[in-house]
PDB file of N, CA, C, O and CB in Angstrom:
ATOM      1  N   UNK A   1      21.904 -16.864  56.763  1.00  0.00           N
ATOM      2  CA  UNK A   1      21.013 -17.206  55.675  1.00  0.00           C
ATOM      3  C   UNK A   1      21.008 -16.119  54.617  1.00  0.00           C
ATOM      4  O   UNK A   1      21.215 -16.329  53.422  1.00  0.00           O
ATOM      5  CB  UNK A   1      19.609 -17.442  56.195  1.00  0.00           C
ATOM      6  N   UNK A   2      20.810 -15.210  55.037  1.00  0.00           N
ATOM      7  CA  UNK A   2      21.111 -13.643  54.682  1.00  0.00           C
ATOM      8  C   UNK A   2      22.091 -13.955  53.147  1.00  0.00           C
ATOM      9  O   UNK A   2      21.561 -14.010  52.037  1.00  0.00           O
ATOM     10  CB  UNK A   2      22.219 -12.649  56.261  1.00  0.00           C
ATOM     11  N   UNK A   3      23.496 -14.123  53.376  1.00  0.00           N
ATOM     12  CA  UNK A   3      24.449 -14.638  52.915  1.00  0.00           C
ATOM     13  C   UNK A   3      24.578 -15.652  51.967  1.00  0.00           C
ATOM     14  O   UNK A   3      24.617 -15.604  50.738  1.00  0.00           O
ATOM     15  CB  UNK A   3      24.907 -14.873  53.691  1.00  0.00           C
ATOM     16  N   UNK A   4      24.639 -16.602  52.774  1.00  0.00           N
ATOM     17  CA  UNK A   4      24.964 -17.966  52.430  1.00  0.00           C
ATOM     18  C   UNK A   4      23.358 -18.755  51.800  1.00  0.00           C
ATOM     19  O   UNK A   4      23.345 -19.817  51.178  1.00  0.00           O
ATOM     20  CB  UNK A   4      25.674 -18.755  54.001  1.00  0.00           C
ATOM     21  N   UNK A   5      22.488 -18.183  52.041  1.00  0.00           N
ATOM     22  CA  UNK A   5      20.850 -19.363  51.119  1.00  0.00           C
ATOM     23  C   UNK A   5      20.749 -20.308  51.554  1.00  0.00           C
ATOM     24  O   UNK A   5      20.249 -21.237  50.920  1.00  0.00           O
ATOM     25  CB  UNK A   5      20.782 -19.993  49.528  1.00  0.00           C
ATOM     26  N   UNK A   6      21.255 -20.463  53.012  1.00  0.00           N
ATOM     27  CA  UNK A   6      21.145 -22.044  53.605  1.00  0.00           C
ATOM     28  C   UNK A   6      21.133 -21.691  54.763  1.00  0.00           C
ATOM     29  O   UNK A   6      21.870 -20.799  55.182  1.00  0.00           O
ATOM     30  CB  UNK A   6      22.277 -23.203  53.349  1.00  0.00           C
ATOM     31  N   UNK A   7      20.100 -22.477  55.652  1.00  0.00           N
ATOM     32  CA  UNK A   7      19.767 -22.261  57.156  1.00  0.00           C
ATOM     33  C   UNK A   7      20.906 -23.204  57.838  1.00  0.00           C
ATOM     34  O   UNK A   7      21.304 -24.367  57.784  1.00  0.00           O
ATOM     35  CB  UNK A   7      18.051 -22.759  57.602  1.00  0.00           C
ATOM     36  N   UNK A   8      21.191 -21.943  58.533  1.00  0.00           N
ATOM     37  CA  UNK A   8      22.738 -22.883  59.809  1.00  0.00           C
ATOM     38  C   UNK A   8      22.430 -24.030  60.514  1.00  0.00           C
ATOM     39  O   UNK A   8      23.276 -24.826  60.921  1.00  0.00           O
ATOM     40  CB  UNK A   8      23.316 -21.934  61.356  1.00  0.00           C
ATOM     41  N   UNK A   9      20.450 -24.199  60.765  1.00  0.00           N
ATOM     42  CA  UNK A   9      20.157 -25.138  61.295  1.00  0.00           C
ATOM     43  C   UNK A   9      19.698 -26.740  61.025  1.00  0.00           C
ATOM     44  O   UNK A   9      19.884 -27.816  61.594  1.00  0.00           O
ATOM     45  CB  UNK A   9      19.596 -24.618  61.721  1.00  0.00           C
ATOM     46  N   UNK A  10      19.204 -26.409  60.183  1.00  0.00           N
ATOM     47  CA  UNK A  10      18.711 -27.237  59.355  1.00  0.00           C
ATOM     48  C   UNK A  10      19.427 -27.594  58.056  1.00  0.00           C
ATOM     49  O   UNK A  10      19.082 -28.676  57.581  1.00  0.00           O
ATOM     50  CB  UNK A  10      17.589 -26.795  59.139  1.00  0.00           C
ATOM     51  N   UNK A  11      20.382 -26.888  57.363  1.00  0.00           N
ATOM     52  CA  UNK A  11      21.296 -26.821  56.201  1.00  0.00           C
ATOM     53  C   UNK A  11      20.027 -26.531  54.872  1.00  0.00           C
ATOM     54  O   UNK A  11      20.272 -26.414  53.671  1.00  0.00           O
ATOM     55  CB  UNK A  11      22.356 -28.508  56.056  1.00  0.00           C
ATOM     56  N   UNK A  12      18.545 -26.462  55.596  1.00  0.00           N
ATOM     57  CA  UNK A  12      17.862 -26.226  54.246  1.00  0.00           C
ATOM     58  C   UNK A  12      18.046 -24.785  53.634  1.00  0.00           C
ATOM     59  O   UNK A  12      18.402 -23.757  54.212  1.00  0.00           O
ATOM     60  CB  UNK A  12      16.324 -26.481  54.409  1.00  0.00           C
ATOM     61  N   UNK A  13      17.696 -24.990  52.254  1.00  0.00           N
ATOM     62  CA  UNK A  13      17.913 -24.090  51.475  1.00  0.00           C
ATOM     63  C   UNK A  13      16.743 -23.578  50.857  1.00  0.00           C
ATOM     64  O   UNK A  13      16.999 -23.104  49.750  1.00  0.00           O
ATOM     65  CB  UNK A  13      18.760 -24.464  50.687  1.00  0.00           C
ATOM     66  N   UNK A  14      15.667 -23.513  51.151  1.00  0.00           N
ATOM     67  CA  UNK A  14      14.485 -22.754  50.945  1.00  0.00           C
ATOM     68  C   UNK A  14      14.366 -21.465  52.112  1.00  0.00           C
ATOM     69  O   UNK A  14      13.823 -21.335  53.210  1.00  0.00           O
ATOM     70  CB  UNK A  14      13.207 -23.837  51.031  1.00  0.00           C
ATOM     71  N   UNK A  15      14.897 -20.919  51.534  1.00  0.00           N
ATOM     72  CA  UNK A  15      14.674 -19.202  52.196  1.00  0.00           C
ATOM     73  C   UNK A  15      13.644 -18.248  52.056  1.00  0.00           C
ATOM     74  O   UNK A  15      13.422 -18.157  50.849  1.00  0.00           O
ATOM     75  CB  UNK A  15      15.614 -18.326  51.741  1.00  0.00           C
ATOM     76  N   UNK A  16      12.919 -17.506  52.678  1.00  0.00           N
ATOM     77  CA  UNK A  16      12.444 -16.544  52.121  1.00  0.00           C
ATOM     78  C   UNK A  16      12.489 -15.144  52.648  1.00  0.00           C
ATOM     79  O   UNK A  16      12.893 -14.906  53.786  1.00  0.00           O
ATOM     80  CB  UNK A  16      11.400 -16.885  51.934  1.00  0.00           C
ATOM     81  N   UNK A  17      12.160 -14.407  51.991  1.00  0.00           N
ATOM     82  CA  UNK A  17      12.828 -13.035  52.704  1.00  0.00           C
ATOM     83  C   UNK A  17      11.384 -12.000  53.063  1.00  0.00           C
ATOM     84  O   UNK A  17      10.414 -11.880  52.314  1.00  0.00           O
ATOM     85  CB  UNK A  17      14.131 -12.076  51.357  1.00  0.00           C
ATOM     86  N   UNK A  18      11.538 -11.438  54.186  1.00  0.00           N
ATOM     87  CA  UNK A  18      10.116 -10.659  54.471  1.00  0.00           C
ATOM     88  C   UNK A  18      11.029  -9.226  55.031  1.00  0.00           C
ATOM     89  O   UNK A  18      11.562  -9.107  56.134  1.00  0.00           O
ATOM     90  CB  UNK A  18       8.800 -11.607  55.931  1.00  0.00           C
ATOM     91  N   UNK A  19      11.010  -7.969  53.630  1.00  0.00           N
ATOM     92  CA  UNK A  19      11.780  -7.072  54.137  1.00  0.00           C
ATOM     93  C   UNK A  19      11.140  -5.932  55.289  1.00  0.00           C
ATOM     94  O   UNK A  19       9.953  -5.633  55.425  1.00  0.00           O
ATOM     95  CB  UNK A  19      12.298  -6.472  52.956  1.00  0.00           C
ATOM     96  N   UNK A  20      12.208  -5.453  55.991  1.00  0.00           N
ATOM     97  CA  UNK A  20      11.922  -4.626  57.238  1.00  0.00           C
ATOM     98  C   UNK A  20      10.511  -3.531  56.420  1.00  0.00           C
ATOM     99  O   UNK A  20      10.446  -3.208  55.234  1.00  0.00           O
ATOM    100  CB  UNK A  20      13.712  -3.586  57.892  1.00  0.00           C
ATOM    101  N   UNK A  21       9.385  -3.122  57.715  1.00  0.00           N
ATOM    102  CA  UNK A  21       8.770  -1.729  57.227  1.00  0.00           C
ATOM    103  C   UNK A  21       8.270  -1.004  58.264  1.00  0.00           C
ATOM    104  O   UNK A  21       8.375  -1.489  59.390  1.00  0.00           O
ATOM    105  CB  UNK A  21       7.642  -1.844  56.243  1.00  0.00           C
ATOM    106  N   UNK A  22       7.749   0.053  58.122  1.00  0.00           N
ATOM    107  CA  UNK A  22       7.551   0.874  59.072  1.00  0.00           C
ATOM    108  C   UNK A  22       5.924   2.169  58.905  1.00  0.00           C
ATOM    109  O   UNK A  22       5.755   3.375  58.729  1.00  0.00           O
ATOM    110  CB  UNK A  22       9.114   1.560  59.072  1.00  0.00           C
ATOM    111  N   UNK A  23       5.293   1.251  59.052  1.00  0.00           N
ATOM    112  CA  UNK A  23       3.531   1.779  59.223  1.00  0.00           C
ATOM    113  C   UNK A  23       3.502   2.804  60.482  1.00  0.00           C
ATOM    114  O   UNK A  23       4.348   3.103  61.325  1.00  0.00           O
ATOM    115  CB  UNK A  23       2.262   0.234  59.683  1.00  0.00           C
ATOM    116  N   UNK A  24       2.024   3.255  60.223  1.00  0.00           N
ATOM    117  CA  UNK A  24       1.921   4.130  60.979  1.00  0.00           C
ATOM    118  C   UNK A  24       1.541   3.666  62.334  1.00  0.00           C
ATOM    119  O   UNK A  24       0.871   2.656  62.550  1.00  0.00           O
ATOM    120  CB  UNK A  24       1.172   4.964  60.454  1.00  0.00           C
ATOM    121  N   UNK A  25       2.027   4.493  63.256  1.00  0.00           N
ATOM    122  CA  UNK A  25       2.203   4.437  65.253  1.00  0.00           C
ATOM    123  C   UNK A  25       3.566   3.539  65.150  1.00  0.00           C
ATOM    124  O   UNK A  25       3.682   2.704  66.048  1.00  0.00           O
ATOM    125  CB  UNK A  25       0.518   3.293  66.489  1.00  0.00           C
ATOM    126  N   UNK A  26       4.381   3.584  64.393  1.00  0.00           N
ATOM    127  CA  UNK A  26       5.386   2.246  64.528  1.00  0.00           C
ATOM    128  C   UNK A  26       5.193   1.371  64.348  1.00  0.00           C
ATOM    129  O   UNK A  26       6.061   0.581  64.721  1.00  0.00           O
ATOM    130  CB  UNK A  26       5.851   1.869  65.365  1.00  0.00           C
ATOM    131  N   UNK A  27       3.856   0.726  63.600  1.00  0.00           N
ATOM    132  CA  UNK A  27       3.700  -0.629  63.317  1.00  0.00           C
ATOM    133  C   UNK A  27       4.902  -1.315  61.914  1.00  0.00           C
ATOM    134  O   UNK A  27       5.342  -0.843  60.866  1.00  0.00           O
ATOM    135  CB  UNK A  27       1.967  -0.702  62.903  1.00  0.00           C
ATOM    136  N   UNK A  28       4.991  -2.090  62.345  1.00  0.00           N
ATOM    137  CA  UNK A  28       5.988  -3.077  61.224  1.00  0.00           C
ATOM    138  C   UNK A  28       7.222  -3.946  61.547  1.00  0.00           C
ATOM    139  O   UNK A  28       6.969  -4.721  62.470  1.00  0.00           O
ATOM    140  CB  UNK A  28       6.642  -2.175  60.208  1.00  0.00           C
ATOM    141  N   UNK A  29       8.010  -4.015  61.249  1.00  0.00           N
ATOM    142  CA  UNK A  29       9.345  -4.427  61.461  1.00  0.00           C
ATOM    143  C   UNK A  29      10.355  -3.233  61.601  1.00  0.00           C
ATOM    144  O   UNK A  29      10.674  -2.573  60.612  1.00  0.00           O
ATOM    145  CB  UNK A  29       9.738  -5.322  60.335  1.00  0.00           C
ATOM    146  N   UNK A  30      10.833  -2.981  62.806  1.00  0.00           N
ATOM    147  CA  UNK A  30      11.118  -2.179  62.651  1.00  0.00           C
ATOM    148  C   UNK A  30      11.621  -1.571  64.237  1.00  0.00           C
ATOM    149  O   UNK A  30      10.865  -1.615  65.207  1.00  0.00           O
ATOM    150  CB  UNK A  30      10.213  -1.743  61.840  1.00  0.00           C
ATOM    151  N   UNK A  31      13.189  -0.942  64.301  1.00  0.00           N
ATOM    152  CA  UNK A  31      13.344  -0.170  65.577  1.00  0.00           C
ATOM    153  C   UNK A  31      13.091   1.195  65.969  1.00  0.00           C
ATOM    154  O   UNK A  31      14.057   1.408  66.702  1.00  0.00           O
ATOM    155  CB  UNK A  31      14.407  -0.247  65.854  1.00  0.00           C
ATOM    156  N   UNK A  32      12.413   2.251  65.948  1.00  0.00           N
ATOM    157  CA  UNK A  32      11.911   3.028  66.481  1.00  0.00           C
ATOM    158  C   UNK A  32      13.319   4.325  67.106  1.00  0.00           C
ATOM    159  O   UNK A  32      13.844   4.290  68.218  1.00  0.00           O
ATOM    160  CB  UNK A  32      10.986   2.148  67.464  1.00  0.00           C
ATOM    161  N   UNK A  33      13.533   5.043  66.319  1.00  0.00           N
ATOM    162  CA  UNK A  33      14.913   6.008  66.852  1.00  0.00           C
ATOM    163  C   UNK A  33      14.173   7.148  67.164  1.00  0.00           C
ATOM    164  O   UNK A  33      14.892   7.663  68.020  1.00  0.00           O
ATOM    165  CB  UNK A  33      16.276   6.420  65.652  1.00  0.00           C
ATOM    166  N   UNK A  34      12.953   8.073  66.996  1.00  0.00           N
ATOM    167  CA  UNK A  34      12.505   9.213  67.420  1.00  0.00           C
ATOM    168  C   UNK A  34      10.826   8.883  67.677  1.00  0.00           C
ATOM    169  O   UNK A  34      10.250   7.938  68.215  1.00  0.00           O
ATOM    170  CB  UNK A  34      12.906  10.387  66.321  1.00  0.00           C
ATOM    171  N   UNK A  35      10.337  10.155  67.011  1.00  0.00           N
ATOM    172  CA  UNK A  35       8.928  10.322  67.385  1.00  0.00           C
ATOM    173  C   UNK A  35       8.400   9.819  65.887  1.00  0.00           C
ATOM    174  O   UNK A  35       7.573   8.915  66.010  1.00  0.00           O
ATOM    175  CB  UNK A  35       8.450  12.034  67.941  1.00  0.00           C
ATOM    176  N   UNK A  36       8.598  10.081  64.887  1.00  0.00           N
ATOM    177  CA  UNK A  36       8.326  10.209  63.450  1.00  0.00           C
ATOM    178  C   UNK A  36       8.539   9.016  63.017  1.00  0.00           C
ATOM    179  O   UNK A  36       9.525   8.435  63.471  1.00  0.00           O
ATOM    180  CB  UNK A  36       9.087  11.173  62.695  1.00  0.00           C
ATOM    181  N   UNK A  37       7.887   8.490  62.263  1.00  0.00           N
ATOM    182  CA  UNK A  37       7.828   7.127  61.169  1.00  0.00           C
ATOM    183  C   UNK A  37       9.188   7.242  60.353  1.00  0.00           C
ATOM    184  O   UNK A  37       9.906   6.284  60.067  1.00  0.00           O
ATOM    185  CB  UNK A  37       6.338   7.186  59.913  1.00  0.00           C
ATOM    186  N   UNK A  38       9.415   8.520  60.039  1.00  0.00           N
ATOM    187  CA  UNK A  38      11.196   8.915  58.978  1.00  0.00           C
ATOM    188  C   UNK A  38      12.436   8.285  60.257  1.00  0.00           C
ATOM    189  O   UNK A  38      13.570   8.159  59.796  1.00  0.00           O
ATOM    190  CB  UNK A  38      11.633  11.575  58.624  1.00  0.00           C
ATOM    191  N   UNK A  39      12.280   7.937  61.637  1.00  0.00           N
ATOM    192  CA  UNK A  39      13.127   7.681  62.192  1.00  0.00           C
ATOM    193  C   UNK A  39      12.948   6.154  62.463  1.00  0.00           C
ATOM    194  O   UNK A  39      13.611   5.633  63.359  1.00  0.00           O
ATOM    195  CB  UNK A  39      13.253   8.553  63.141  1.00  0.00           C
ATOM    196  N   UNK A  40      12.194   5.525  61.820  1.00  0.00           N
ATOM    197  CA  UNK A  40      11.965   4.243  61.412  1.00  0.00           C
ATOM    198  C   UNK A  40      13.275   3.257  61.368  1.00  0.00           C
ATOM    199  O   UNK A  40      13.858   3.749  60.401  1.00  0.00           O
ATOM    200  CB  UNK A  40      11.329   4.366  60.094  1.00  0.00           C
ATOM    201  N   UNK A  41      14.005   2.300  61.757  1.00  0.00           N
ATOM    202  CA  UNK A  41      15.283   1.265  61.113  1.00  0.00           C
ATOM    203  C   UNK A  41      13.877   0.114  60.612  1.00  0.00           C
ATOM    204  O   UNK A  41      12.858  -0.213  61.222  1.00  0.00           O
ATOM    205  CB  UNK A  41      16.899   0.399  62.724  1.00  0.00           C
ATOM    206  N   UNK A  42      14.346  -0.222  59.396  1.00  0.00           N
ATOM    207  CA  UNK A  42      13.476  -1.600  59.421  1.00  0.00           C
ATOM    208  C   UNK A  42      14.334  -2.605  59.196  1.00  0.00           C
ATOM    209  O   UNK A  42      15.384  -2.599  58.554  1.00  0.00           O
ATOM    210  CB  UNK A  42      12.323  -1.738  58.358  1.00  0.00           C
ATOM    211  N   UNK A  43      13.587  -3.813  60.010  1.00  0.00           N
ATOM    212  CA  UNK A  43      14.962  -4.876  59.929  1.00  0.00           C
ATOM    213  C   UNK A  43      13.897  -5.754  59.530  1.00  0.00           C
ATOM    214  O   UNK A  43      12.721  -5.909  59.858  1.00  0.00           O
ATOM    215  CB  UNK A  43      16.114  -5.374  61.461  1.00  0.00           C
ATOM    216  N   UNK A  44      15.032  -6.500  58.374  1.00  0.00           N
ATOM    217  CA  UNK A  44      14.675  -7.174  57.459  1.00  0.00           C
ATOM    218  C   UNK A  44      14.904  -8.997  57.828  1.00  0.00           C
ATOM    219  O   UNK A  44      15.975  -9.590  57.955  1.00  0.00           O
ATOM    220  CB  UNK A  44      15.466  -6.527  56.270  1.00  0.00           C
ATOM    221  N   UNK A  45      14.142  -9.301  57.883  1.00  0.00           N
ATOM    222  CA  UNK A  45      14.069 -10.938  58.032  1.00  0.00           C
ATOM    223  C   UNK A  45      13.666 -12.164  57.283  1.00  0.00           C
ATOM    224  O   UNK A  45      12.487 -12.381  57.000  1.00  0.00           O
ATOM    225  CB  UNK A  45      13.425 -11.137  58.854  1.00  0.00           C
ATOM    226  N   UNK A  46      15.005 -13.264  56.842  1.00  0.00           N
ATOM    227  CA  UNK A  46      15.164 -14.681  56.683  1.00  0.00           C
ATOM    228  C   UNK A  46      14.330 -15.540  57.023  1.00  0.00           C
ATOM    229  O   UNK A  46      13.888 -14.923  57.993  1.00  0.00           O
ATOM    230  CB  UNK A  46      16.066 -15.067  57.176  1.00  0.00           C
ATOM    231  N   UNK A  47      13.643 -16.651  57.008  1.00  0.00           N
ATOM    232  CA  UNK A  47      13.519 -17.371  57.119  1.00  0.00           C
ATOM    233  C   UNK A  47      13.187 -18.311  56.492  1.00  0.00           C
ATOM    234  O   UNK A  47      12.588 -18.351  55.417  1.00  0.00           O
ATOM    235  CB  UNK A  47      13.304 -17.206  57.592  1.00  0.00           C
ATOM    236  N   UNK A  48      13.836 -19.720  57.608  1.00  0.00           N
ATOM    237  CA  UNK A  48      13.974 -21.116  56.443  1.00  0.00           C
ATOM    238  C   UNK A  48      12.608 -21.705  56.619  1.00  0.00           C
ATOM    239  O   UNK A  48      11.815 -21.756  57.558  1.00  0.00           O
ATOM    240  CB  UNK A  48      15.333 -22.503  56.845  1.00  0.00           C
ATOM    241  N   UNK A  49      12.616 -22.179  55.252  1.00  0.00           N
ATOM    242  CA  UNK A  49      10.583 -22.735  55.550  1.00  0.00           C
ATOM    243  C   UNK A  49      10.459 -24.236  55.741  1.00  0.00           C
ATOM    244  O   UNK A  49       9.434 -24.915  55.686  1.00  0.00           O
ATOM    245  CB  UNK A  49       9.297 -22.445  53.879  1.00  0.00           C
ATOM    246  N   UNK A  50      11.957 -24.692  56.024  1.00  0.00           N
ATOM    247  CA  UNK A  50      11.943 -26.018  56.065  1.00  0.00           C
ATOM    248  C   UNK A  50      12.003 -26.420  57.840  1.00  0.00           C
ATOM    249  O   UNK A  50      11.959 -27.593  58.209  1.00  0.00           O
ATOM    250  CB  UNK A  50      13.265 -26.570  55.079  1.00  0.00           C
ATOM    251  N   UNK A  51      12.093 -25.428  58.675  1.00  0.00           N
ATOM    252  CA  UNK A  51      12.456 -25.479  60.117  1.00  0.00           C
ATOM    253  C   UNK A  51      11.737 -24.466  60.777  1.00  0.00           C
ATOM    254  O   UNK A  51      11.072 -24.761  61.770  1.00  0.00           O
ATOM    255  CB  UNK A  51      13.922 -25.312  60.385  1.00  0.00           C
ATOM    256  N   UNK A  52      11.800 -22.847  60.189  1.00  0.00           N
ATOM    257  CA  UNK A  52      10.833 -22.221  61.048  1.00  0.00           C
ATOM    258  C   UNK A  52      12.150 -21.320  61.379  1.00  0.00           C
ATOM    259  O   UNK A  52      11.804 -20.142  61.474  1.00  0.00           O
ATOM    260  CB  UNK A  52       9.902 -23.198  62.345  1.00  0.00           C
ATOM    261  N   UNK A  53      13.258 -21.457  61.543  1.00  0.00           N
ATOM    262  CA  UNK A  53      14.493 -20.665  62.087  1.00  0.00           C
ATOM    263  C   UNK A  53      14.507 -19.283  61.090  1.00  0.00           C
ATOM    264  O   UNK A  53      14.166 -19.243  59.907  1.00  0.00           O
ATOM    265  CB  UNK A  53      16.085 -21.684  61.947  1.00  0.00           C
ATOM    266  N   UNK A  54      15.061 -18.043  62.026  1.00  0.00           N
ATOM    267  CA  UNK A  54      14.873 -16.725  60.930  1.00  0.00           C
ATOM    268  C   UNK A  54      16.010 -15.917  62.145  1.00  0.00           C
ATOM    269  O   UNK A  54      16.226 -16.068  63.348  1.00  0.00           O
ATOM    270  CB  UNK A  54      12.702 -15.821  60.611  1.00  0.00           C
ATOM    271  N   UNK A  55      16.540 -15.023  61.067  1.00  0.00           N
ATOM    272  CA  UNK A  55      17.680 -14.301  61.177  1.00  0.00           C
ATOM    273  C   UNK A  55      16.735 -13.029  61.061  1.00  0.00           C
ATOM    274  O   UNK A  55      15.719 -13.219  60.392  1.00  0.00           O
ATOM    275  CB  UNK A  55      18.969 -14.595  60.060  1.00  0.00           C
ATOM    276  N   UNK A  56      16.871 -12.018  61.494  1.00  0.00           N
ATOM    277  CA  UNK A  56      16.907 -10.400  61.901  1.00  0.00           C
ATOM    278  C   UNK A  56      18.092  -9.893  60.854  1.00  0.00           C
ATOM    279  O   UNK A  56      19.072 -10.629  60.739  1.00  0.00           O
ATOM    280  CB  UNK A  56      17.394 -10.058  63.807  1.00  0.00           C
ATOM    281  N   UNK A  57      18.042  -8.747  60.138  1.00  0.00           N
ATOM    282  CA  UNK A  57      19.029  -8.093  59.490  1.00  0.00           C
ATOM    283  C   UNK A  57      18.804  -6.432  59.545  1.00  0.00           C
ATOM    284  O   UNK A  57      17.746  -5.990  59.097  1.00  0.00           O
ATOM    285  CB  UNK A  57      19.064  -8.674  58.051  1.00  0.00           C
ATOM    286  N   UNK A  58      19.792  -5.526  60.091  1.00  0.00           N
ATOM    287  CA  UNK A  58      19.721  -4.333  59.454  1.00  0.00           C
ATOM    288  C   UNK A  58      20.879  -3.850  58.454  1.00  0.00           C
ATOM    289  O   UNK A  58      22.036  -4.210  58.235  1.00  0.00           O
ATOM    290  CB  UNK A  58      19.570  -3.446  60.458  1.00  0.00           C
ATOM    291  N   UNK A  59      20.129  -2.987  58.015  1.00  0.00           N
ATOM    292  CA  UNK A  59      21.182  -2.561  57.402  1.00  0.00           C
ATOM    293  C   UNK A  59      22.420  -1.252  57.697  1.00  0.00           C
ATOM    294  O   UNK A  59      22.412  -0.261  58.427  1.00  0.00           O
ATOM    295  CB  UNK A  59      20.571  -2.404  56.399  1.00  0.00           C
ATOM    296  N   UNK A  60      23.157  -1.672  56.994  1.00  0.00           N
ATOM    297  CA  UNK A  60      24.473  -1.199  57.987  1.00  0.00           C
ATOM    298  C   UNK A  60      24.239   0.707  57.717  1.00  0.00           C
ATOM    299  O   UNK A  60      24.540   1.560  58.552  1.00  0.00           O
ATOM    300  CB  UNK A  60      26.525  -2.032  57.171  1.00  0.00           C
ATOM    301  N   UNK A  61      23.776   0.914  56.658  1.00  0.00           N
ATOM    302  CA  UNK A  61      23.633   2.259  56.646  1.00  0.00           C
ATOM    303  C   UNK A  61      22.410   2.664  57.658  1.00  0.00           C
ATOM    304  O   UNK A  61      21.640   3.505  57.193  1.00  0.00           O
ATOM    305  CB  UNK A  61      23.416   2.711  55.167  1.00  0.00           C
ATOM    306  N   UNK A  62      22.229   2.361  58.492  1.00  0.00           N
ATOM    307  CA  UNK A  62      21.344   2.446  59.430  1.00  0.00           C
ATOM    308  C   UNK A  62      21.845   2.569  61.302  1.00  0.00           C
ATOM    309  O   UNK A  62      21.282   2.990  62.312  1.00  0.00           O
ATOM    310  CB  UNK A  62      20.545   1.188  59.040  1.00  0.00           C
ATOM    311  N   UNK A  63      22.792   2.127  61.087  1.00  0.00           N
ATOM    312  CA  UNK A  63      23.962   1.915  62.100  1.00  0.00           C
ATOM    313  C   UNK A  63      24.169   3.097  63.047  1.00  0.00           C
ATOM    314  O   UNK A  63      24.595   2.963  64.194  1.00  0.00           O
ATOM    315  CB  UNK A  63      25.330   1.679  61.332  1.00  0.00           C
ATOM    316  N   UNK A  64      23.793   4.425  62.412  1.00  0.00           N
ATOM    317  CA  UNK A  64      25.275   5.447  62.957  1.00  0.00           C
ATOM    318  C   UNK A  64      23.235   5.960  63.924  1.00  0.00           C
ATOM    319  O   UNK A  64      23.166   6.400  65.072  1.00  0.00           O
ATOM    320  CB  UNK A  64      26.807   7.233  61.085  1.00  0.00           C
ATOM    321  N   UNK A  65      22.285   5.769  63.236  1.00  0.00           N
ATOM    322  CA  UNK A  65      20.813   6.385  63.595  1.00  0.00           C
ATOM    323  C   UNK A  65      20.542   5.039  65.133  1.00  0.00           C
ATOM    324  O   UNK A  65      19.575   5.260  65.862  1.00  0.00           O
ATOM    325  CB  UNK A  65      19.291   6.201  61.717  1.00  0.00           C
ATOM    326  N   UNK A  66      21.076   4.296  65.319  1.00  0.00           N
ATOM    327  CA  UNK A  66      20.504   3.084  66.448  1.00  0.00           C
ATOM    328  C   UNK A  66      21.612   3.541  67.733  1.00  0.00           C
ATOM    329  O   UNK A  66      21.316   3.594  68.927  1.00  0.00           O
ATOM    330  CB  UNK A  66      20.787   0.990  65.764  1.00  0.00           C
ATOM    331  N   UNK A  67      23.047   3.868  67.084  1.00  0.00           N
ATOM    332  CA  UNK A  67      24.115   4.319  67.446  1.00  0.00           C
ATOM    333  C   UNK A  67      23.437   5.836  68.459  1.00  0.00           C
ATOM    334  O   UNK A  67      22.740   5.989  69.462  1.00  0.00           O
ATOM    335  CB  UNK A  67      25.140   4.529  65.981  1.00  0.00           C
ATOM    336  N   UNK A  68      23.823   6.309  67.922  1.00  0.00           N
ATOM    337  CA  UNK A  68      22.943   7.505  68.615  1.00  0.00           C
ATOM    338  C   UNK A  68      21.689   7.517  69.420  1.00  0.00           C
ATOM    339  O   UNK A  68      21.387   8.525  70.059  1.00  0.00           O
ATOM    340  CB  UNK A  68      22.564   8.271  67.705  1.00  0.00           C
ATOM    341  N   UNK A  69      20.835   6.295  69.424  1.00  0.00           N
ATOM    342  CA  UNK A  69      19.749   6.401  70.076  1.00  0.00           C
ATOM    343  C   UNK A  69      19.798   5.291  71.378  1.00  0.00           C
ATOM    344  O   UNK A  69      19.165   5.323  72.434  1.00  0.00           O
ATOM    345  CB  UNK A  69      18.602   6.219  69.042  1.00  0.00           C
ATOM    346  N   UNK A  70      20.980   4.118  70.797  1.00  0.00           N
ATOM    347  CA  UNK A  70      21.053   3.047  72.334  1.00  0.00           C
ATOM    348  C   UNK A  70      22.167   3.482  72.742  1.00  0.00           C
ATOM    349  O   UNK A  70      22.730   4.416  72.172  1.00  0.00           O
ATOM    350  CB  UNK A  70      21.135   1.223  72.272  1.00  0.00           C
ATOM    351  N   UNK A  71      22.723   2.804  73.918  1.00  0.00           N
ATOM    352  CA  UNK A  71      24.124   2.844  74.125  1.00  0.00           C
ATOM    353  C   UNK A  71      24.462   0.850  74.261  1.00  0.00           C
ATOM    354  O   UNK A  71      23.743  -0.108  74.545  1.00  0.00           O
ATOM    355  CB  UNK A  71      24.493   4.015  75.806  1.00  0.00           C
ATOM    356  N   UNK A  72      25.831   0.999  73.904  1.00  0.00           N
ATOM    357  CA  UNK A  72      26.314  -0.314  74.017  1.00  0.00           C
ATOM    358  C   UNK A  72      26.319  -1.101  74.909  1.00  0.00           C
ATOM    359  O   UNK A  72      25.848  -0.652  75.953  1.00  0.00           O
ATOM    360  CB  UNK A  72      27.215  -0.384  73.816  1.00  0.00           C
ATOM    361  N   UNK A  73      26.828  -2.604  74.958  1.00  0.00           N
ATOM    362  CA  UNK A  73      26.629  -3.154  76.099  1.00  0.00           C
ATOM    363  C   UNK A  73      27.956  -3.407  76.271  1.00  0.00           C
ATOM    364  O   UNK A  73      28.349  -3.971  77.293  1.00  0.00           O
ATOM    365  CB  UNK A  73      25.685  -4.231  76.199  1.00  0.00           C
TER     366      UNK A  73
END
């Protein structure tokens, strides 16, 4: 949706976007890499308002900080 402005599920095209944030104790959208709110990822989320379906997004400059803190599967 992210992308393309059209839900994969529904093919609707009413999107809206609710970007990632990061409040205090960790409240928000958002993955958590240290102790500090500055180690914040916020992931940013899609959704179609015609179905209810929503996509998760981070951003890629954010990558190398999640990298370092999970390990892969």
């Amino acid at each position: 949706m992210k992308n393309t402005k059209k839900c994969p599920k529904c093919g609707g095209s009413e999107i809206i976007f609710v970007p990632g944030s990061a409040g205090v104790y960790g409240t928000g959208n958002n993955i958590m890499t240290g102790h500090t709110i500055m180690s914040a990822v916020p992931i940013d989320r899609y959704i179609c308002t015609a179905c209810g379906f929503s996509e998760e997004w981070i951003d890629l400059d954010n990558m190398d900080k999640l990298k370092k803190k999970y390990d892969e599967i």
